[in-house]
N, CA, C and O atoms as a DFTB+ gen file, in Angstrom:
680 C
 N C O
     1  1      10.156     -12.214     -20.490
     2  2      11.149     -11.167     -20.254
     3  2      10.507      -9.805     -20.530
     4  3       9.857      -9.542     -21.542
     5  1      10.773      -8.930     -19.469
     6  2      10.219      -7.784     -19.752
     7  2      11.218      -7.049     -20.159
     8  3      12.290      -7.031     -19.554
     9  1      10.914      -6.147     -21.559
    10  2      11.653      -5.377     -22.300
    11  2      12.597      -4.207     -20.569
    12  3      13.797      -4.150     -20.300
    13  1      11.739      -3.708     -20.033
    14  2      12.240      -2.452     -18.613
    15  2      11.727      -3.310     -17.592
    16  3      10.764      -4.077     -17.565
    17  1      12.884      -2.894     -16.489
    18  2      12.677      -3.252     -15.216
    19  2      12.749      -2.028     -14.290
    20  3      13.780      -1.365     -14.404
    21  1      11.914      -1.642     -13.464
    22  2      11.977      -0.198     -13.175
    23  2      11.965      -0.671     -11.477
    24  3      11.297      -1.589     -10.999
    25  1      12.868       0.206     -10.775
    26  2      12.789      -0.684      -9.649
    27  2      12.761       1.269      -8.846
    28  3      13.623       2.122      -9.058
    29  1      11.626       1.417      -8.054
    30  2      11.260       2.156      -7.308
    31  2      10.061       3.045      -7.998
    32  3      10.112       3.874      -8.907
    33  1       9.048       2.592      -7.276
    34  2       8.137       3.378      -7.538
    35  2       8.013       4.429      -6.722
    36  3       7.239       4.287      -5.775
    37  1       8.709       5.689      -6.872
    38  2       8.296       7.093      -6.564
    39  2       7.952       7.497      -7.812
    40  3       7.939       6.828      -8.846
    41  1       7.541       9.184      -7.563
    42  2       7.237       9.984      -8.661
    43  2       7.808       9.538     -10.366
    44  3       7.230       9.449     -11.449
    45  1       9.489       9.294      -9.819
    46  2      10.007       9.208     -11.116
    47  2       9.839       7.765     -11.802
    48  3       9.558       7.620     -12.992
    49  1      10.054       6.685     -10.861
    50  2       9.690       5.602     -11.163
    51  2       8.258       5.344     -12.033
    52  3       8.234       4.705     -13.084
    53  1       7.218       5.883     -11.478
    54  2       5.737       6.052     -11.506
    55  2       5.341       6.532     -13.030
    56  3       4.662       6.058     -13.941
    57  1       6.140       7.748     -12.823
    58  2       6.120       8.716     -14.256
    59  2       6.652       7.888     -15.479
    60  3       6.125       8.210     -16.544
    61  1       7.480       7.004     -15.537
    62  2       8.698       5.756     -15.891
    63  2       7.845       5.129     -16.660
    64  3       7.826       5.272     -17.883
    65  1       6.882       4.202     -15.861
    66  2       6.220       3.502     -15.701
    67  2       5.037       3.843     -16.717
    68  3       4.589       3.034     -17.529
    69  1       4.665       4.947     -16.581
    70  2       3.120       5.574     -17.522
    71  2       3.779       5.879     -18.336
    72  3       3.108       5.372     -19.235
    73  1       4.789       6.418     -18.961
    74  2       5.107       6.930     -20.353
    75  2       5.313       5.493     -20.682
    76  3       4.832       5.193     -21.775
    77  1       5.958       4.412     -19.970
    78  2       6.228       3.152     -21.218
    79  2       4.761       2.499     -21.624
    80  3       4.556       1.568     -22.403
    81  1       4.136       3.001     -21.126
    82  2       2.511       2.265     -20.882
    83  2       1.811       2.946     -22.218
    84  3       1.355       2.442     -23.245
    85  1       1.941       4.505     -21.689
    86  2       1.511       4.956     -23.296
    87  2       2.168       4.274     -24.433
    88  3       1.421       4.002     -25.373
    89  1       2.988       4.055     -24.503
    90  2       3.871       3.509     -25.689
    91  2       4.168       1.989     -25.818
    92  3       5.019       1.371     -26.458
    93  1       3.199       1.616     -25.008
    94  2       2.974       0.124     -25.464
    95  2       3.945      -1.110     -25.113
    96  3       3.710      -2.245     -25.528
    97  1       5.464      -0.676     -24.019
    98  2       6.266      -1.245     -24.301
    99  2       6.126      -1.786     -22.584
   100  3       5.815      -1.185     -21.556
   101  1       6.468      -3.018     -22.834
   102  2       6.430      -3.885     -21.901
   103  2       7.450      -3.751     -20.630
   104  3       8.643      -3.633     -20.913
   105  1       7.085      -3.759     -19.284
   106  2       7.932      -3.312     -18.194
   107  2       7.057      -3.868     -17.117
   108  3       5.874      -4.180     -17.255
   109  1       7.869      -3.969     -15.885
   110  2       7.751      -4.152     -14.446
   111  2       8.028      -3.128     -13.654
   112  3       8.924      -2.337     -13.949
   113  1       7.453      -3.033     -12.782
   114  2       7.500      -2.020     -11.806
   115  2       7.316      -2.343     -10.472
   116  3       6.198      -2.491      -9.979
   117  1       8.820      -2.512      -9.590
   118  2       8.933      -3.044      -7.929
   119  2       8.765      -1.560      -7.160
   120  3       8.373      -0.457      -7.540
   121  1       9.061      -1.880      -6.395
   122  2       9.111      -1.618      -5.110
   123  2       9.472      -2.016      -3.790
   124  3       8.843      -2.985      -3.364
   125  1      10.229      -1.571      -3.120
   126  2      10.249      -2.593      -1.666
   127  2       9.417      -2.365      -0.411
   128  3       9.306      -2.897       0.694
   129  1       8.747      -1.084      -1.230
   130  2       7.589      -0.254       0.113
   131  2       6.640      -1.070       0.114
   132  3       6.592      -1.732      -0.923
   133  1       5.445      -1.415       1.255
   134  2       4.260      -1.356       1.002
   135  2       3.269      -1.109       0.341
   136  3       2.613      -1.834      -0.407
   137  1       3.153      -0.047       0.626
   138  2       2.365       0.775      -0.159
   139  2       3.339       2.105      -0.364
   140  3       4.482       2.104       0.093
   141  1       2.597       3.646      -1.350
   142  2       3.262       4.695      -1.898
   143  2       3.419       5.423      -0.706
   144  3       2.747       5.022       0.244
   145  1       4.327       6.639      -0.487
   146  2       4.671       7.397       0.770
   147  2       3.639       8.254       1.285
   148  3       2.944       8.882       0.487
   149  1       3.452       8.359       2.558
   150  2       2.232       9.146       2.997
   151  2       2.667      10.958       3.570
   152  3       1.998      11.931       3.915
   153  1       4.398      10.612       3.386
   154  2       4.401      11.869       3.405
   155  2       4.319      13.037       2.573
   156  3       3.434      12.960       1.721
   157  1       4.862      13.893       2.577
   158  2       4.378      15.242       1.906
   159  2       5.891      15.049       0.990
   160  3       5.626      15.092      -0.211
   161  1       7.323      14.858       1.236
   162  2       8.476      14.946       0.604
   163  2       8.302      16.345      -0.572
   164  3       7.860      17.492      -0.505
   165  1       8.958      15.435      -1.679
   166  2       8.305      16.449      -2.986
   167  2       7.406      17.168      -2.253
   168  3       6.792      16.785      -1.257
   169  1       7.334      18.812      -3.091
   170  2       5.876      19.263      -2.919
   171  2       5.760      20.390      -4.433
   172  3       4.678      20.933      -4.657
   173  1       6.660      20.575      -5.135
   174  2       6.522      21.530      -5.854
   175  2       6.295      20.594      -7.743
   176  3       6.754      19.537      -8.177
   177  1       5.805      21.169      -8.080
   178  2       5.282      20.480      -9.642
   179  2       5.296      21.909     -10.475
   180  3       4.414      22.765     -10.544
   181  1       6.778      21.860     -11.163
   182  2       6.934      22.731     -12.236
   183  2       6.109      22.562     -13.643
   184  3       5.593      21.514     -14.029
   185  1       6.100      23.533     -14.168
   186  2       5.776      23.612     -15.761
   187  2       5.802      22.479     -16.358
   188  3       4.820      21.743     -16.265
   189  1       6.747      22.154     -16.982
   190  2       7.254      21.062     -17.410
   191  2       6.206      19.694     -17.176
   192  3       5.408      19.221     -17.985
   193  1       6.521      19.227     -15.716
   194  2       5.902      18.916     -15.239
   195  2       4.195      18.516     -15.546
   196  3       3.532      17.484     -15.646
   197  1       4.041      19.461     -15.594
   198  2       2.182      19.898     -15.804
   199  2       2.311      19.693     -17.190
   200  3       1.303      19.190     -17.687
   201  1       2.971      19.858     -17.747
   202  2       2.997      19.852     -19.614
   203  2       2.586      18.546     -20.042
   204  3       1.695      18.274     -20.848
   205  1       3.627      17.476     -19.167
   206  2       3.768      15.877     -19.355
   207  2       2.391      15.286     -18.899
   208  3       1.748      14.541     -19.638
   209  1       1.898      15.709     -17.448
   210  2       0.582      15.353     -17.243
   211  2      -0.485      15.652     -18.319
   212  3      -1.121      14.690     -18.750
   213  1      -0.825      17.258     -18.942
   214  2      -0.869      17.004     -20.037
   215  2      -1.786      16.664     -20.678
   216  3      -3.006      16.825     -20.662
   217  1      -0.679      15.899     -21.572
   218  2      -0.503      15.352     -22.285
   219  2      -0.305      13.537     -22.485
   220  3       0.045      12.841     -23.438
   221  1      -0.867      13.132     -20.590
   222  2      -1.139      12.054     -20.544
   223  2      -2.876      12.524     -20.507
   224  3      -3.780      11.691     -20.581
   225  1      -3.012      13.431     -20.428
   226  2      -4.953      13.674     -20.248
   227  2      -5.271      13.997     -18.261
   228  3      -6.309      14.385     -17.726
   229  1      -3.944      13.648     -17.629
   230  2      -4.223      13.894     -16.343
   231  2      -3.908      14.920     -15.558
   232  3      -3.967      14.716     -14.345
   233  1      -3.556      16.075     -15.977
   234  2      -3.358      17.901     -15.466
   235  2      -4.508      18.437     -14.519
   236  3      -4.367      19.114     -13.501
   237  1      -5.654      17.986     -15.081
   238  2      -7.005      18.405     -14.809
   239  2      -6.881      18.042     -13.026
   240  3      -7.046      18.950     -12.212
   241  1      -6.628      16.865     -12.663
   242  2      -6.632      16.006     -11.610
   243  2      -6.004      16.625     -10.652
   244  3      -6.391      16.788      -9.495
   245  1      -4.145      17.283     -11.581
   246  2      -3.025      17.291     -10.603
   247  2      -3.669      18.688     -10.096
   248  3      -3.702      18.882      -8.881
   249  1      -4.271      19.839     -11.130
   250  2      -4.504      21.027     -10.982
   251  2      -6.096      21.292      -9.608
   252  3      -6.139      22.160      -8.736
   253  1      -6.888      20.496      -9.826
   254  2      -7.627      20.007      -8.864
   255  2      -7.334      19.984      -7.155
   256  3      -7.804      20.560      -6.173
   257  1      -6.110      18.809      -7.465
   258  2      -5.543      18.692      -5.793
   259  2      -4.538      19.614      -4.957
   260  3      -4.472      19.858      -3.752
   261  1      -3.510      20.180      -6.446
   262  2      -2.863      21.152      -6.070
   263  2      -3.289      22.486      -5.652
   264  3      -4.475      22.806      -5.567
   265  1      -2.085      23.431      -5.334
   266  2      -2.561      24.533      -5.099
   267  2      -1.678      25.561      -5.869
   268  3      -0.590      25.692      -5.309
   269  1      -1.822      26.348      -7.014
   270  2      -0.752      27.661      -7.572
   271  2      -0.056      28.009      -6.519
   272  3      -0.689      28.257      -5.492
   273  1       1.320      28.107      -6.511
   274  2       2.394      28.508      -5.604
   275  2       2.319      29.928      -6.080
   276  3       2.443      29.959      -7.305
   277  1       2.080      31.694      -5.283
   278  2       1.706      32.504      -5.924
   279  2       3.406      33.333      -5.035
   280  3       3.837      34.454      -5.306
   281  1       3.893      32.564      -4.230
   282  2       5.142      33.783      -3.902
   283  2       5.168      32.358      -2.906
   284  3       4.297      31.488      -2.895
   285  1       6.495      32.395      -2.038
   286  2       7.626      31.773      -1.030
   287  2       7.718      32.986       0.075
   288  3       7.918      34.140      -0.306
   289  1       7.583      32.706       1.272
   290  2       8.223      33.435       2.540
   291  2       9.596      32.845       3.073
   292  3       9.784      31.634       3.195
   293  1      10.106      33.371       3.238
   294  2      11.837      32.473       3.996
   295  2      11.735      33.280       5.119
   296  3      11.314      34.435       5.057
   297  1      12.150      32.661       6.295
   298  2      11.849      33.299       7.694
   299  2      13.374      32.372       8.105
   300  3      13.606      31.172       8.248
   301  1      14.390      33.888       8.214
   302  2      15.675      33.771       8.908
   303  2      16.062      34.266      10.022
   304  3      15.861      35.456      10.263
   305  1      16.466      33.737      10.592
   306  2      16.674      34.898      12.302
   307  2      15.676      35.607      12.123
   308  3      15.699      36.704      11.565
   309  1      14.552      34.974      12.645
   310  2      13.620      35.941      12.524
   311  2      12.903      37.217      11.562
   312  3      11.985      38.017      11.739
   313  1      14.150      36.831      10.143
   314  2      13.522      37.903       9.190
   315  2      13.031      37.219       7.672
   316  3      13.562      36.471       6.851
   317  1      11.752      37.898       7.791
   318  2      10.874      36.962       6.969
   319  2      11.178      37.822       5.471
   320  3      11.237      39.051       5.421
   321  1      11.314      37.115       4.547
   322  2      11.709      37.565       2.994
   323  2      10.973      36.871       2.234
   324  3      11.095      35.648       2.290
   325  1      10.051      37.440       1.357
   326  2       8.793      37.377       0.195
   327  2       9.181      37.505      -0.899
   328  3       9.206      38.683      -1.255
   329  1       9.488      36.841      -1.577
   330  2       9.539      36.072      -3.128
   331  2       8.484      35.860      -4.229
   332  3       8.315      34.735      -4.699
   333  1       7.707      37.021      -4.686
   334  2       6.771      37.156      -5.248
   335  2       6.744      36.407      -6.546
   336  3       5.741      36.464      -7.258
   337  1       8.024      35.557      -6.963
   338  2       7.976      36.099      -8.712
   339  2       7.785      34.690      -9.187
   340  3       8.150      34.416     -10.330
   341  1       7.118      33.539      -8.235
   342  2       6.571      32.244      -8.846
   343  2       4.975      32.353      -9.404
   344  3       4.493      31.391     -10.003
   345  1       4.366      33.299      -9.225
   346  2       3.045      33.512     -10.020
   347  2       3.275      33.674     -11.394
   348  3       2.333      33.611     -12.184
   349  1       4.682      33.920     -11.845
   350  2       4.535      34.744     -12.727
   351  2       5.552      33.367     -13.677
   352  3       5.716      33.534     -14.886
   353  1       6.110      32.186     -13.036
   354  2       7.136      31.682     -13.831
   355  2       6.644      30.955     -14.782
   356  3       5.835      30.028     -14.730
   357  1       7.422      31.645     -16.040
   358  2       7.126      30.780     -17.949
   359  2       5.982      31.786     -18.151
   360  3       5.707      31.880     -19.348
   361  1       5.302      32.491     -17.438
   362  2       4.128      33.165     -18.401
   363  2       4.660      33.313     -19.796
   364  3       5.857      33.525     -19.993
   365  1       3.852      33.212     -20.692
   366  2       4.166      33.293     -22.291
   367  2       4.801      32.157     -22.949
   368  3       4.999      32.063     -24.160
   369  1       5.194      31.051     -21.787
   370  2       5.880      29.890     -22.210
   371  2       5.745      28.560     -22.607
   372  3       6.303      27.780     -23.378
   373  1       4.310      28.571     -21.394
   374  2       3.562      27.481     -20.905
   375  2       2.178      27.873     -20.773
   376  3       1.681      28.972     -20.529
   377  1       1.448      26.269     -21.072
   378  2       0.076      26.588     -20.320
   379  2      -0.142      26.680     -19.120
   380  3      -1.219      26.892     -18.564
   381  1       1.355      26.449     -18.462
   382  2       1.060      26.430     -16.527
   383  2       1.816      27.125     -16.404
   384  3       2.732      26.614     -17.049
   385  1       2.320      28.385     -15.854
   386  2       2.987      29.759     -15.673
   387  2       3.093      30.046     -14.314
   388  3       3.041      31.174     -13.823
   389  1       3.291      28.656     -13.529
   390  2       3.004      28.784     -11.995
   391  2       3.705      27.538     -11.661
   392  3       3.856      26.619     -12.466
   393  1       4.182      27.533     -10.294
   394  2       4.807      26.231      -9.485
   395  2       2.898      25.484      -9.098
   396  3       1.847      25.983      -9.499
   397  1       3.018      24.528      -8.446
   398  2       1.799      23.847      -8.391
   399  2       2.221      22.994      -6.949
   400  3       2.918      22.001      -7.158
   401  1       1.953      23.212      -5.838
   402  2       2.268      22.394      -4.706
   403  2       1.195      21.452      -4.365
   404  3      -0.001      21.743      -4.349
   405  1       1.580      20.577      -4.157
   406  2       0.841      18.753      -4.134
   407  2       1.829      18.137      -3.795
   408  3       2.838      18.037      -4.492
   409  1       1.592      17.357      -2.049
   410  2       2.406      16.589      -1.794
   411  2       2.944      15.626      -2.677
   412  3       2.280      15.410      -3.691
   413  1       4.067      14.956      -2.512
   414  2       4.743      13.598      -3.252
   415  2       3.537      12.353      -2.971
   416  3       3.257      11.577      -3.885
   417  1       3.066      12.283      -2.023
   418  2       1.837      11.119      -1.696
   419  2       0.803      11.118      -2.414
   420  3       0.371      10.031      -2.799
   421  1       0.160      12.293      -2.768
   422  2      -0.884      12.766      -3.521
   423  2      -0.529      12.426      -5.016
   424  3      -1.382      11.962      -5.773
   425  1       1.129      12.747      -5.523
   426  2       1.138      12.803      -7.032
   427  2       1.331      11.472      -7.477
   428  3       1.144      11.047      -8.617
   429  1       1.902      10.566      -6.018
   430  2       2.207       8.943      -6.329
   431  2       1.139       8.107      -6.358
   432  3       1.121       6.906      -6.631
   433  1       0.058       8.986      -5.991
   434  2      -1.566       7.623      -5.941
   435  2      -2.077       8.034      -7.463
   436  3      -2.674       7.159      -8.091
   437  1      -1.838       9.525      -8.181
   438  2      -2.612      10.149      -9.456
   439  2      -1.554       8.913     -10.467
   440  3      -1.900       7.867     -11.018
   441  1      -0.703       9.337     -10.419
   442  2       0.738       8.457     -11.650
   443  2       0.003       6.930     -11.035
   444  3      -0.558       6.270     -11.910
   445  1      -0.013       6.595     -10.213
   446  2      -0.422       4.784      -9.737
   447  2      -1.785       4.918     -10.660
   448  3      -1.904       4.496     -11.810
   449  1      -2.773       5.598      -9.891
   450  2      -3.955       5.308     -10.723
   451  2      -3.831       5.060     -12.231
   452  3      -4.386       4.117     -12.795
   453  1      -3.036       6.003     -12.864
   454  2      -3.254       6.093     -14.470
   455  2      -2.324       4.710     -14.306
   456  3      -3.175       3.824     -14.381
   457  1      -1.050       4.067     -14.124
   458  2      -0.910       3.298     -14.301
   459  2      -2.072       2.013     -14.276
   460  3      -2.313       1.277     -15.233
   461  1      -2.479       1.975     -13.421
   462  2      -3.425       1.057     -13.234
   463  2      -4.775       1.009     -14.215
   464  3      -4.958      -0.140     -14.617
   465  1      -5.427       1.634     -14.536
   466  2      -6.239       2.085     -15.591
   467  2      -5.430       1.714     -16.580
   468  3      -6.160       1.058     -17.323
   469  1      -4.367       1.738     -17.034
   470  2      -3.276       1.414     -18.427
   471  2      -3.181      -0.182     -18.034
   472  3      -2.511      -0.816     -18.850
   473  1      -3.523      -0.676     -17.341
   474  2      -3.365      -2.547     -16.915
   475  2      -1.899      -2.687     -16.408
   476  3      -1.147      -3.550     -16.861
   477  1      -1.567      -1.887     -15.543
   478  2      -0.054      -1.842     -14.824
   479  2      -0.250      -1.650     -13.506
   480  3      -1.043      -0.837     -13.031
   481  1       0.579      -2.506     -12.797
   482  2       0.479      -2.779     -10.958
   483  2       1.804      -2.752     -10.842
   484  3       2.633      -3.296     -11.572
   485  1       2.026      -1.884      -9.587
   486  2       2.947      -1.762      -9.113
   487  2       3.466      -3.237      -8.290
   488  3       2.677      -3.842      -7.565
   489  1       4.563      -3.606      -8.460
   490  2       4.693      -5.385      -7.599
   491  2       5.541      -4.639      -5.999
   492  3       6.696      -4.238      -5.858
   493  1       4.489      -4.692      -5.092
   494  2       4.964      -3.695      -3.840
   495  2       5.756      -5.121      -3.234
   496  3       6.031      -6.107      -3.918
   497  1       6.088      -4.915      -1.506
   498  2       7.167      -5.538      -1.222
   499  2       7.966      -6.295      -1.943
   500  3       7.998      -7.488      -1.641
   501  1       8.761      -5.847      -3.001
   502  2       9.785      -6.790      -3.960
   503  2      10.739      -5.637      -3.781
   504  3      10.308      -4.507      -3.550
   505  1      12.097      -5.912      -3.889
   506  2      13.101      -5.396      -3.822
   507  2      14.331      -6.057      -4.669
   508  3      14.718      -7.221      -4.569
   509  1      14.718      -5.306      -5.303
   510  2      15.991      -5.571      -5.830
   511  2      17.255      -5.675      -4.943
   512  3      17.813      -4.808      -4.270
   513  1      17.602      -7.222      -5.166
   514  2      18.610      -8.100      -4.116
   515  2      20.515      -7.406      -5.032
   516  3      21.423      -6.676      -4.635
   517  1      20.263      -8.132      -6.240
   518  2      21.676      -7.803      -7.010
   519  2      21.438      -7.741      -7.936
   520  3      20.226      -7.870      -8.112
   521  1      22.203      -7.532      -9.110
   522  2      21.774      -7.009     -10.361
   523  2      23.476      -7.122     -11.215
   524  3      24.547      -6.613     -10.885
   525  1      23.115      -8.014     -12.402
   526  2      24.376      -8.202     -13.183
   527  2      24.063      -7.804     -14.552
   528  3      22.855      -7.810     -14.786
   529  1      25.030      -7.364     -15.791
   530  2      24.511      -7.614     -16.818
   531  2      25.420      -8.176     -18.151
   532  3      26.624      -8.347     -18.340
   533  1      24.745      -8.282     -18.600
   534  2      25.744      -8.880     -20.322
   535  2      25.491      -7.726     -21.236
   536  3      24.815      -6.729     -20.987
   537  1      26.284      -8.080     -22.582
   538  2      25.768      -6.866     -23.757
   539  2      24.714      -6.809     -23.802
   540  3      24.475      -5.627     -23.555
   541  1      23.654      -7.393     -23.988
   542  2      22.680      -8.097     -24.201
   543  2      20.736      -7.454     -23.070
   544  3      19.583      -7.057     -23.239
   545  1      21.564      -7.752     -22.233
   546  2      20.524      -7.686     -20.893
   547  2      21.104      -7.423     -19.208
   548  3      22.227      -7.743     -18.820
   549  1      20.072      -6.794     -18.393
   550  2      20.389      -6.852     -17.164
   551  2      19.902      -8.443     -16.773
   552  3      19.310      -9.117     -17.616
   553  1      20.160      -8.894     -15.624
   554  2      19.931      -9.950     -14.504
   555  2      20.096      -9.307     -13.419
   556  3      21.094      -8.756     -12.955
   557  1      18.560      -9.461     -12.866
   558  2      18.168      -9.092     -11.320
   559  2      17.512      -9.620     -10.726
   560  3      16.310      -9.852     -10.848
   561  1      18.585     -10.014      -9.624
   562  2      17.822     -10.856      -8.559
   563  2      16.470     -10.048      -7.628
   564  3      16.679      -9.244      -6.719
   565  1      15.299     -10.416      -8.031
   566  2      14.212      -9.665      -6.930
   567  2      13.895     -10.774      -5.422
   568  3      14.028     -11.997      -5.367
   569  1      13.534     -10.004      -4.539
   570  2      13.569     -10.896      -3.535
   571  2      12.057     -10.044      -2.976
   572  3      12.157      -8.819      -2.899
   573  1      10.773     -10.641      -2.620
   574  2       9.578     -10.347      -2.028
   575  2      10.188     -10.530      -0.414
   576  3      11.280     -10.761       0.106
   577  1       8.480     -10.222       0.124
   578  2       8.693     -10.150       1.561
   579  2       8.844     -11.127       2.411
   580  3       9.224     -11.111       3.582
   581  1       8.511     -11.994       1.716
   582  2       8.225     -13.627       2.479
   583  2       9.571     -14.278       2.072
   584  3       9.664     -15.450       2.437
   585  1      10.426     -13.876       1.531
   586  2      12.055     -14.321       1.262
   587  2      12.092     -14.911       0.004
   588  3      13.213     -15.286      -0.340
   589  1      10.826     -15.172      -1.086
   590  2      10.862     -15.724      -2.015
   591  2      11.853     -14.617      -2.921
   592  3      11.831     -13.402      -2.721
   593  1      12.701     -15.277      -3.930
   594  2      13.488     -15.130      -5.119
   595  2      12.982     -15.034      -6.069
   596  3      12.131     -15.921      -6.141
   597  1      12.998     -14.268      -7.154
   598  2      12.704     -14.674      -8.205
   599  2      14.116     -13.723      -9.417
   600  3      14.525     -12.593      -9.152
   601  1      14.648     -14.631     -10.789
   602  2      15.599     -13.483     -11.371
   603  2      14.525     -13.626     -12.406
   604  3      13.742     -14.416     -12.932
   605  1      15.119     -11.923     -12.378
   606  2      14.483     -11.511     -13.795
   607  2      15.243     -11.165     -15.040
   608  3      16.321     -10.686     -14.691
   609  1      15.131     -11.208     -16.404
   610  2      16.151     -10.906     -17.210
   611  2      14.933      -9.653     -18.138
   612  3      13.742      -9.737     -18.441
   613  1      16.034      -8.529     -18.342
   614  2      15.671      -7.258     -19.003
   615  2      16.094      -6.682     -19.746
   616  3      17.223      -6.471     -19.304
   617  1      15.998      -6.052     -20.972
   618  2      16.763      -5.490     -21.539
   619  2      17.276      -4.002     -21.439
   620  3      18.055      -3.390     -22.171
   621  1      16.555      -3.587     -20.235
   622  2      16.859      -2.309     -19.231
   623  2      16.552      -2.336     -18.251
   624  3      15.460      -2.877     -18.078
   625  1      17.251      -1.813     -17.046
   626  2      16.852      -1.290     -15.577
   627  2      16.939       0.414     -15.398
   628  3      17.889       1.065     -15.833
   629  1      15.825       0.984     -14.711
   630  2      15.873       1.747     -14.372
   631  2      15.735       1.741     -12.863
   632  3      14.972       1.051     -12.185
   633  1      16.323       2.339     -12.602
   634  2      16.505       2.734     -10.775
   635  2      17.314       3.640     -10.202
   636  3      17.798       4.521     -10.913
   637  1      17.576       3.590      -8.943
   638  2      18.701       4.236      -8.432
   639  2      18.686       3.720      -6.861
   640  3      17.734       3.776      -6.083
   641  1      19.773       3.297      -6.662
   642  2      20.004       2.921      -5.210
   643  2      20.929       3.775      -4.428
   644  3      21.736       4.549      -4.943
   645  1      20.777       3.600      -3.223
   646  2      22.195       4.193      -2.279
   647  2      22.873       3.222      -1.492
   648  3      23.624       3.312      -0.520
   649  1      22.312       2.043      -2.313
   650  2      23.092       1.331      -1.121
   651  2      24.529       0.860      -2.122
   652  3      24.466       0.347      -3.239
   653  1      25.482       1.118      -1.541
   654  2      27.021       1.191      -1.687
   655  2      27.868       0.114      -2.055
   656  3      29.092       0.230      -1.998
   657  1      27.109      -1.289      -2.558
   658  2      27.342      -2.076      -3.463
   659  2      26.404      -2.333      -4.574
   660  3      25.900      -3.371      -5.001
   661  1      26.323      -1.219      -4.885
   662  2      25.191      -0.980      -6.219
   663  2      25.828       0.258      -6.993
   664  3      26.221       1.267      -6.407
   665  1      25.860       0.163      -7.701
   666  2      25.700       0.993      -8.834
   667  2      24.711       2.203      -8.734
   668  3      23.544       1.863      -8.543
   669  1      25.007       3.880      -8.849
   670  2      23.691       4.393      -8.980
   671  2      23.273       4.279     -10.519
   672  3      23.942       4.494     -11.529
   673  1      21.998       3.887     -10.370
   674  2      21.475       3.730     -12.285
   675  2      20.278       4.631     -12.715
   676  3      19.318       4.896     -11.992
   677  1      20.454       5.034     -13.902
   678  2      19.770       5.781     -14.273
   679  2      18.996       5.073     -15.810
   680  3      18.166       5.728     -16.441
C-alpha cells in the first residue's frame, strides 16, 4: 500500500511527486498519457515557483531553459499595450524578481527527471477508473492500456478530474 496515490502527472502532479520523494514518503504516480505534453500550455514560472526548485537543487536547470519575462505586449484591435513592470516583480523579495517563461513540456521532463534520479517512475498509460473511500483509506480502481485492472488502497489521493462522476480532488 502506498501511503499517496497521485493520479496526473502534470506540473502539479510532478511537483507532488518530488516533494514526497524528498521526504521519503512512499507514493505512486499515474497517468493516462503516454508520455508528458509536448505542448507549450503553462508557460510562466513565478517566484515562488523558482524558490521551490530551489531548494530541490534544480533552479539552475529551470533558469538555463527559461527565458526572464522582462515586460508583456497585448495587441487589441490593433492596439498594442506594453507592460513593463514583470522585470521588476518581488525585487527585494526573492532571489528570482522576474516571471521565467518555459513551456509546460520543458518543466514536465526537468520535475520527471528529478523524479527519476529520486528512484520514482511515472506509471504512464494507467488511469484512474473509480475511486471509493473509508475513514481509513482511498480505493482506486486503476485500469492500464491493455484493459488490465488493478485496485489500489491509499491513505491519500491526489488528483483532479473533470469528468462529472468524480469528485474534483485536491
Amino acid at each position: 500500500m502506498a501511503d499517496v496515490l497521485i493520479v496526473g502527472a502534470g506540473p502539479t502532479g510532478l511537483l507532488m511527486g518530488c516533494q514526497l520523494a524528498i521526504q521519503n514518503v512512499p507514493f505512486r504516480i499515474i497517468d493516462k498519457n503516454e508520455d508528458h505534453t509536448t505542448q507549450s500550455r503553462a508557460i510562466v514560472i513565478h517566484a515562488a515557483s523558482m524558490e521551490i526548485f530551489s531548494q530541490m537543487g534544480i533552479s539552475a536547470r529551470f533558469l538555463e531553459q527559461g527565458k526572464r519575462v522582462a515586460a508583456i505586449n497585448f495587441i487589441i484591435r490593433d492596439k498594442v499595450s506594453h507592460i513593463p513592470l514583470f522585470s521588476e516583480y518581488g525585487a527585494g523579495l526573492t532571489q528570482y524578481p522576474f516571471f521565467l517563461a518555459l513551456e509546460q513540456s520543458k518543466t514536465e521532463r526537468l520535475l520527471q527527471d528529478f523524479l527519476e534520479q529520486h528512484g520514482h517512475v511515472v506509471e504512464r498509460n494507467m488511469e484512474l477508473v473509480s475511486l471509493s473511500q473509508t475513514q481509513e483509506n482511498v480505493h482506486a480502481l486503476l485500469r492500464n492500456k491493455e484493459g488490465k485492472e488493478e485496485e489500489v488502497i491509499a491513505k491519500w489521493l491526489v488528483g483532479y478530474s473533470v469528468n462529472p462522476g468524480f469528485a474534483k480532488l485536491v
